[in-house]
N, C-alpha and C positions, 0 to 999 in steps of 0.2 A: 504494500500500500504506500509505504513512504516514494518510493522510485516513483510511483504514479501521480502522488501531491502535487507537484508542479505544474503538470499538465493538468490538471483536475483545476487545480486553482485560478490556471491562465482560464480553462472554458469558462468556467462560473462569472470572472472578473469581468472576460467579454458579454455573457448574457446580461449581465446587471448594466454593461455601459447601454446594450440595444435594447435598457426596459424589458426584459425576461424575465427576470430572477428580481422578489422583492426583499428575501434575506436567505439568507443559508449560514447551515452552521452545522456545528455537530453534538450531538445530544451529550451529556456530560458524563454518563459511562462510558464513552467511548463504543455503542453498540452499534453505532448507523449516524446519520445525519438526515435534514428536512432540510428541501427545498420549496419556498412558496414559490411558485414559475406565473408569471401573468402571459396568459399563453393564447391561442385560439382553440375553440371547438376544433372536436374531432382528436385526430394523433395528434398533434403539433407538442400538447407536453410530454408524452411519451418517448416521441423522437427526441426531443431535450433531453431526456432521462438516457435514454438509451445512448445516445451523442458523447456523455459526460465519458472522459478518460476512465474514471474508476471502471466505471459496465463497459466499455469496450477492453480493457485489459483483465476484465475476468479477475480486479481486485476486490469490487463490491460482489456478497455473495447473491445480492438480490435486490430489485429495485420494485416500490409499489408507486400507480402514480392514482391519485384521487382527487377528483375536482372538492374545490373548495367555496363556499359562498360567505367572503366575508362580512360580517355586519358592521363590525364596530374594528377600526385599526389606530394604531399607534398615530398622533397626531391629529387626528379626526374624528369626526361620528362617522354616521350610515353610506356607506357611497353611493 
């Protein structure tokens, strides 16, 4: 996984510059990571997912992806 980091970190870095990605991190056990992706209907977040270094180098053992309906986010009310 670490040999992968950098490339993982460049995609992520690039998705958030093209409005993709609106935080990522990694959970605090160290078991996985969340990505919020502001994406389109359809595949469009899955390919993100699937795209990221880690799932193309078979470091992540597994990726899920679930649409999300935010209400309420950091900085603001209802969108």
């Amino acid at each position: 996984m670490a040999a992968v980091r950098p490339a993982h970190r460049a995609y992520i870095e690039g998705l958030v510059r093209d409005g993709k990605v609106g935080a990522a991190g990694r959970f605090a056990d160290e078991s996985g990571g969340l990505f919020l992706f502001r994406a389109g209907d359809g595949q469009e977040p899955a390919k993100l997912a699937d795209d990221d270094p880690y799932h193309v180098e078979g470091a992540a053992e597994r990726r899920t992806v679930r649409e999300f309906d935010p209400v309420i986010a950091f900085g603001g009310g209802p969108e």
